[in-house]
N, C-alpha and C positions, 0 to 999 in steps of 0.2 A: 882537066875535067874530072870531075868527081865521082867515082864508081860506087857502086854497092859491093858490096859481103859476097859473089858471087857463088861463096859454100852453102848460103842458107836456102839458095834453089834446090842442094843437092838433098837435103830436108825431103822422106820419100810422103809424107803425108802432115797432118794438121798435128800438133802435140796431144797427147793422145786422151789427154784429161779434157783440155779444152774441147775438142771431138765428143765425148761424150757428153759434157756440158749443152752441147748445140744442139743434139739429139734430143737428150732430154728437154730442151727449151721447143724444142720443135713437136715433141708428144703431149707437152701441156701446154700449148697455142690449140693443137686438134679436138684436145681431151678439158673446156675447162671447167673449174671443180673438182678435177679428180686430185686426190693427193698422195703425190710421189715421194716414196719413203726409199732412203738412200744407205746402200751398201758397201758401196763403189770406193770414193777416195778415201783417203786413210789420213782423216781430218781428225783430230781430240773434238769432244764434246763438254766432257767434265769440267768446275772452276778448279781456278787455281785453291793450292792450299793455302792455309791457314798463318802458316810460318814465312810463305813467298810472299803472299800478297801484303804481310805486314814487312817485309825486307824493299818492299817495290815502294810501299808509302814514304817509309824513309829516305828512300830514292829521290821521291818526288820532293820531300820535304828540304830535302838539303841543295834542289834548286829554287826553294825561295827564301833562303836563307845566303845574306851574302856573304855569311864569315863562312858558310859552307861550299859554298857554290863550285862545279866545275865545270869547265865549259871539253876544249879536247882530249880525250884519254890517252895511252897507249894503243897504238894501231893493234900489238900485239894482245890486248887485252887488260882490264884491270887485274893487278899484281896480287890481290887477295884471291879474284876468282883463278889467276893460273895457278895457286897455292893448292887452293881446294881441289884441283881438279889433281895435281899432282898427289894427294893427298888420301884424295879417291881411288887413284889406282893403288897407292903404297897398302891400304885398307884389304888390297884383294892382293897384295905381295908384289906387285909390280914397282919396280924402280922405274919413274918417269921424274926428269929433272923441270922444274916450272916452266925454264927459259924452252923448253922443247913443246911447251902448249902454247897454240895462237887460236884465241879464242874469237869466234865469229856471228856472222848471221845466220848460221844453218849449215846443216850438211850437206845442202844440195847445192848451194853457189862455193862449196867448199872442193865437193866433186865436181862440177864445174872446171871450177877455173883452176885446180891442182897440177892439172894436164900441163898448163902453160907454164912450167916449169922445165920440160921437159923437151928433149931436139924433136922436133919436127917429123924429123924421119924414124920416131920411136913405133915400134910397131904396136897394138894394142891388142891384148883379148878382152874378151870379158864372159862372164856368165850370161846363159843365155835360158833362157829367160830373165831381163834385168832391167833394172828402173831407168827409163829412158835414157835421162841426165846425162848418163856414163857416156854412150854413144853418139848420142845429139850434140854434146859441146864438143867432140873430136872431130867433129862430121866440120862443125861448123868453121875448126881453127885452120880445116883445109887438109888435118892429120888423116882422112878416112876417104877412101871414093867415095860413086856415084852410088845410089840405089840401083841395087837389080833384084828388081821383086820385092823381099820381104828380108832382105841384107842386105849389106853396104860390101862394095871391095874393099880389100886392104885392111880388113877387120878381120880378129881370128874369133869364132865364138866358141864355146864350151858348151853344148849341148847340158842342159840338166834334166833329165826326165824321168820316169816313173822307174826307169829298168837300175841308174845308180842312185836310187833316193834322193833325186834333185839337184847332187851335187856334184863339178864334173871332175873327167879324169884331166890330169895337165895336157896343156897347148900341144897338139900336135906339131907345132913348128917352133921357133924360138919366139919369145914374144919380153919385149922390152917391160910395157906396162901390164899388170893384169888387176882388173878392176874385180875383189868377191866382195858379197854384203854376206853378215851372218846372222841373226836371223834374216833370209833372203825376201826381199819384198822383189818377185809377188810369191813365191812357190810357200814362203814359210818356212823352209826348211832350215834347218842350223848344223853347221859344220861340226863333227867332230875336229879333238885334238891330234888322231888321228890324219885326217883328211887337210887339215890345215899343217899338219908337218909336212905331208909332201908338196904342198907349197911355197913352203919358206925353204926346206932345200933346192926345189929347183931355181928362186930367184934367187941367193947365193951361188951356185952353181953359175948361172947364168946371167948374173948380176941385173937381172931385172928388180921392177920394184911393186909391192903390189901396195894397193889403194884399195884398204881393206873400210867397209864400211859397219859402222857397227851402232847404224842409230838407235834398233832396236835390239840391244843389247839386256835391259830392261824386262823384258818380256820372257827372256828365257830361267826357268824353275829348275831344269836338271841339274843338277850341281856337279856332273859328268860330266856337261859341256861346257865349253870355254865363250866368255863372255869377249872378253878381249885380242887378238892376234898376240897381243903382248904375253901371253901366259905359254905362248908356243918358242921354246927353247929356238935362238938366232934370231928372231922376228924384229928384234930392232935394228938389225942390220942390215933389212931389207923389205921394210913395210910402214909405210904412213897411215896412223888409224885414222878417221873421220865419225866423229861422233854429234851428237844434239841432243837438247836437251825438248825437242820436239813432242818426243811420243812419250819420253819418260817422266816428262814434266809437263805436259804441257802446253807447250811454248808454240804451237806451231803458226800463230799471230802476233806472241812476241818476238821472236824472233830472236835463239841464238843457239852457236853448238862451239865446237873445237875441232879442232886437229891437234895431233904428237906428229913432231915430222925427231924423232931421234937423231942425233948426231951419229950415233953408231952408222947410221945409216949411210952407204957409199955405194956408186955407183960408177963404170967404166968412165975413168979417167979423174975423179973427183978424191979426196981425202978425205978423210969424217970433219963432221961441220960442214961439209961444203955445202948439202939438198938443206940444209935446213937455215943456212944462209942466206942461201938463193929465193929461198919462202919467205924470209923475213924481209928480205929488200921487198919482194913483191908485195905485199902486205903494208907496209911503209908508204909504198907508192902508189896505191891502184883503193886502198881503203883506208877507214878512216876510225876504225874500232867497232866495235859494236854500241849499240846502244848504253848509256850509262846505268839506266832506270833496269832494263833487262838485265845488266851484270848483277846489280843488287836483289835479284830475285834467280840469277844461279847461284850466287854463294850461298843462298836458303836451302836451293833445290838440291845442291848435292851433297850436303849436308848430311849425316847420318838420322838428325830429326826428318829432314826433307825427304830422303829416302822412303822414309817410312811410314813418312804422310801420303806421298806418292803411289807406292805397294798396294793402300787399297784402293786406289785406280786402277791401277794395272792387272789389280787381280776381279776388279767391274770388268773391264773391258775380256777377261779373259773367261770370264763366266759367259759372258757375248758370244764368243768364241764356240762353246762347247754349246749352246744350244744352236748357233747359226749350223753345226755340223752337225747334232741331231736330226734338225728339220732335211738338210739337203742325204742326210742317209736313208731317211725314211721314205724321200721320193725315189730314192733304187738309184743317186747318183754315189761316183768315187769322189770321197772326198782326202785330200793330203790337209797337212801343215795344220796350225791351230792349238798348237799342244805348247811350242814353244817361243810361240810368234802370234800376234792380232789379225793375221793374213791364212782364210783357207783356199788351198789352190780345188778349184772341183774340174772333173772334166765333162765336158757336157757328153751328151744323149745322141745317141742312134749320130753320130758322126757331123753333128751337126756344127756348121762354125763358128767360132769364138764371138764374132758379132752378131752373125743368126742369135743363137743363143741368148745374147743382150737383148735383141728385142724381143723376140719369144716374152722373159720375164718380162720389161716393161710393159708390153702392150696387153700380158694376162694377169699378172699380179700387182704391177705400177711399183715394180722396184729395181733402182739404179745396179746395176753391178758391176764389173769392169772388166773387159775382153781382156783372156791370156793373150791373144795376137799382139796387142799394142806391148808387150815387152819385150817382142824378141821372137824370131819365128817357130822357137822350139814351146812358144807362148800358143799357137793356133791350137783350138781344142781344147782351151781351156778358160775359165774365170778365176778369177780373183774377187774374195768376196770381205770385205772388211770388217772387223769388231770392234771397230769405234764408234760409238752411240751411244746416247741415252737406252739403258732398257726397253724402258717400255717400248720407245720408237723400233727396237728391233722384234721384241716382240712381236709388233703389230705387225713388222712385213714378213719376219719368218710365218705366222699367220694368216698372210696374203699368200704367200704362195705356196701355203698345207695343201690353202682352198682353192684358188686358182688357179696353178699353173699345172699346165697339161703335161704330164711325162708319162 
């Protein structure tokens, strides 16, 4: 007899984008005419550049070309973009060797399914407040109890809040996996080099392994702070980056990113080469490459031209950034993050909740924004508000709610 997934009951609520998706469709069914201008997910708006999209035509062209044509790639990725991407870190001093990139669809089916790498009975932490994914795919593999409340058992969280700068101190208990994003989506906060050393000693120490995420990587201007885990002295010997080429490209409809799983890398019972083995059999088996036409539009994007063409996107979106925080300073809220990240964390008013709060704006201003609760319960109390938009579109809603919303 054939069963279901019986982990995905254990799923304490609706996935949390999709939730506000239903909301929002259920205010302009009430409301129609009105038009709802959007905060909330942390979607690109911007075209692609100039150098990609003519790397993408070629793409295209060399499949109607039959002396050119290719049909399956490397699971592992095409061997120019793991060049590039090796290439790109050696640019910022990092030794990454190609064979140690497996290039994918994203960073988030990367964080995903990473986990399944690893025994069963590995314990996990993670940051807390943090992007679903981490939690939801361990919940799912059976790795994590039931929900109680607003956590899961058998989870360790890392509280980040206003009192350590967002960022936590290590696992109160031993913890096999530990999942950090740097710049953190949702808080925006970015790790020092500091804060990320005693990380990497405690998983040496402890031979854990962390699952550092670093898609917005991009976004960070201080040149004090470290874009990569890779720039922290050991870290190859005990951290898998996951990267995209999503928010710094782009891509978040085409669809691709990487992982470095380092050889250096070992873990209780294993010998270097073994974690990054075990990734590339799974990868071999379970995928099929990424897109062809998307590879030929990251060797453009990481490009040092690419780079550059890309910059002044990121430095649009980050102009977004600094007025989305004007406007919510001006209404008497705290506002964090946005300086080094597209992501401002704000806390709401007179103690109101994370989804109060949601509807509050929509229903007075008609603009989407996104509950801190859905990341994590150290998330209650707060939103998350995006800088990815057309201007003017942001304009208009920071302008909706100078004028309409009540604080």
């Amino acid at each position: 007899m054939a069963r279901v997934n019986e982990n995905y009951d254990k799923l304490s609520s609706n996935y949390l984008f999709s939730e506000i998706a239903k909301r929002t469709k259920s205010f302009s069914e009430k409301n129609p005419g009105t038009e709802i201008l959007r905060l909330g997910i942390g979607n690109t708006t911007e075209p692609l550049t100039k150098s990609i999209i003519e790397k993408m035509h070629e793409g295209v062209d060399k499949l109607a070309d039959p002396e050119r044509y290719t049909g399956y790639g490397d699971e592992q990725g095409d061997l120019r973009l793991r060049k590039a991407i090796a290439e790109f870190y050696l640019r910022k001093g990092i030794s990454i060797q190609y064979d140690e990139v497996f290039v994918s669809d994203g960073a988030k089916p990367d964080s995903a399914n990473i986990q399944s790498i690893f025994a069963q009975n590995s314990t996990i932490a993670v940051q807390d407040p943090a992007y679903p994914v981490y939690v939801d795919s361990n919940v799912i593999t059976g790795r994590i109890g039931a929900a109680k409340g607003t956590t899961y058992s058998g989870i360790i969280y890392m509280p980040c809040t206003a009192e350590n700068d967002f960022f936590p101190e290590l696992p109160g208990r031993k913890a096999d996996i530990i999942y950090l994003c740097s710049p953190n989506n949702p808080t925006g906060a970015v790790a020092t080099r500091a804060q990320l050393k005693r990380f990497v000693d405690y998983a040496i120490e402890n031979k854990s392994v962390i699952i550092f995420d670093a898609a917005y990587h991009s976004f960070i201007s201080d040149p004090e702070l470290p874009r990569s885990i890779y720039e922290i002295d050991g870290a190859k010997k005990c951290s898998i980056e996951i990267n995209s080429f999503s928010k710094s490209s782009g891509f978040t409809g085409v669809r691709l990113g990487w992982s470095v799983v380092p050889k250096e890398l070992t873990i209780e019972g294993t010998r270097e080469g073994k974690i990054n083995a075990i990734w590339n059999r799974r990868q071999t088996t379970m995928f099929n490459g990424a897109s062809n036409i998307a590879q030929e539009g990251g060797i453009a994007a990481i490009s040092e031209e690419g780079i550059k063409e890309n910059q002044k996107i990121i430095d649009l979106y980050m102009q977004n950034a600094r007025a989305i925080k004007e406007c919510f300073v001006q209404k008497g809220l705290t506002v964090y993050g946005g300086e080094n990240a597209p992501y401002l964390w704000i806390k709401t008013p007179d103690g109101m909740s994370s989804w109060e709060f949601f509807e509050k704006v929509l229903s007075e201003a008609y603009v989407v924004i996104t509950p801190g609760s859905g990341f994590g319960p150290s998330g209650e109390g707060y939103i998350r508000v995006s800088a990815f938009g057309h201007p003017d579109t942001i304009m208009k809603a920071l302008e909706s709610i100078k004028q309409n919303l009540g604080i």
